[in-house]
C-alpha positions in Angstrom: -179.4 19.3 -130.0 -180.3 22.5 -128.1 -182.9 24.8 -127.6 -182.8 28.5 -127.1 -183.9 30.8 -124.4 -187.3 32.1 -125.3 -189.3 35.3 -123.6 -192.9 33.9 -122.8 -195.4 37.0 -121.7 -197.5 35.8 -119.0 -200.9 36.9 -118.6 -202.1 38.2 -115.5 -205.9 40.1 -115.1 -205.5 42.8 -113.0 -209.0 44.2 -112.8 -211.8 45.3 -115.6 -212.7 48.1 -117.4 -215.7 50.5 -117.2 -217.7 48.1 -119.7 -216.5 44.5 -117.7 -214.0 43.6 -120.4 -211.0 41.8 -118.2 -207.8 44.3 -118.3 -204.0 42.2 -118.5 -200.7 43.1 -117.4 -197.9 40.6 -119.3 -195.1 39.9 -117.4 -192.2 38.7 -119.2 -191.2 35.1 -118.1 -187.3 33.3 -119.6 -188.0 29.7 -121.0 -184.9 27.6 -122.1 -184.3 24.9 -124.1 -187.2 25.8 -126.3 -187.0 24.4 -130.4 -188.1 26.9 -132.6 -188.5 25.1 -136.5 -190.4 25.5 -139.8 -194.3 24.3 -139.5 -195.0 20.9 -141.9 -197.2 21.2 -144.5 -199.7 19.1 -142.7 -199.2 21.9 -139.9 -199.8 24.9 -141.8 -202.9 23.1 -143.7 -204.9 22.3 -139.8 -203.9 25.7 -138.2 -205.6 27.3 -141.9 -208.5 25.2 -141.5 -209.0 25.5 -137.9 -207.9 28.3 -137.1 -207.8 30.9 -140.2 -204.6 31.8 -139.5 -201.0 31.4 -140.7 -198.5 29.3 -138.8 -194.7 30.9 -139.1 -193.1 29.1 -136.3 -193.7 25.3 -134.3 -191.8 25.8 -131.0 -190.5 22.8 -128.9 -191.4 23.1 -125.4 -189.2 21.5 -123.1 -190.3 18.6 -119.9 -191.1 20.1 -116.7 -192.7 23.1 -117.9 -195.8 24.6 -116.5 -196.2 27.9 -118.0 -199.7 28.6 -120.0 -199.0 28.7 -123.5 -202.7 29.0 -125.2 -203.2 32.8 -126.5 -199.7 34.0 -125.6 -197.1 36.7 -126.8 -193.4 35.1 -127.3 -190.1 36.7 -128.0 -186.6 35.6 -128.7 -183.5 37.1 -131.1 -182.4 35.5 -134.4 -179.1 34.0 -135.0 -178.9 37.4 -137.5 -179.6 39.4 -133.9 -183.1 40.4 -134.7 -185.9 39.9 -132.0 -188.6 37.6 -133.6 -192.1 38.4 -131.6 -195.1 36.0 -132.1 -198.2 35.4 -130.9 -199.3 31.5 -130.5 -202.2 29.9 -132.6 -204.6 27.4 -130.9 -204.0 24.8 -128.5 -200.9 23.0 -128.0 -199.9 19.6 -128.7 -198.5 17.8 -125.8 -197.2 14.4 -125.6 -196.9 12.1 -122.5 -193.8 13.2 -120.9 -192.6 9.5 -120.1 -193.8 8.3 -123.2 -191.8 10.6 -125.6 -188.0 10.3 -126.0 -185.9 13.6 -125.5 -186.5 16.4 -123.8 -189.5 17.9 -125.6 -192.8 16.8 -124.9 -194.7 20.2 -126.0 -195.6 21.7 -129.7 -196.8 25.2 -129.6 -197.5 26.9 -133.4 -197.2 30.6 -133.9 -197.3 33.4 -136.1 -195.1 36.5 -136.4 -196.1 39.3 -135.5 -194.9 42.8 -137.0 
């Protein structure tokens, strides 16, 4: 099994505005070998409950990766050749990377975006 190349937008703050709110620039970052799949019931029941929002997506995140996933914006294109955009819903669920066999050790949910 094989993941695809996602787009993950990085946040950066690059200064406030006139009322103090933090101002961002995203910066588009490639991940690969990223699972995207269908959210279990269980799934879409906790990120309702905690979250009150819909979950469209659970994304695999490969070992070895450092980016920031909490609150981000992620791309990638369809097998029909559509680009899918999503924004992620709470925290993710990581695993210990020695302790969990193949080479995904992250679960990020998230919810389409239109």
């Amino acid at each position: 099994m094989r993941g695809m190349t996602v787009t993950l937008y990085a946040k950066t703050q690059t200064g406030t505005d006139p009322f103090g709110a933090p101002v961002w620039e995203e910066t588009p970052v490639p991940v690969e070998n990223v699972l995207v799949g269908q959210p279990t019931t269980e799934e879409l029941t906790e990120a309702a409950d905690l979250y009150g929002k819909r979950v469209d997506f659970v994304l695999g995140i490969p070992k070895g990766d450092g980016n920031e996933w909490q609150d981000r914006t992620v791309e990638w294109t369809a097998a029909d050749g559509r680009t899918v955009r999503c924004e992620t819903v709470g925290f993710p669920v990581m695993g210990v990377e020695a302790l969990v066999p193949g080479p995904w050790h992250k679960k990020v949910r998230c919810r389409k975006v239109e």
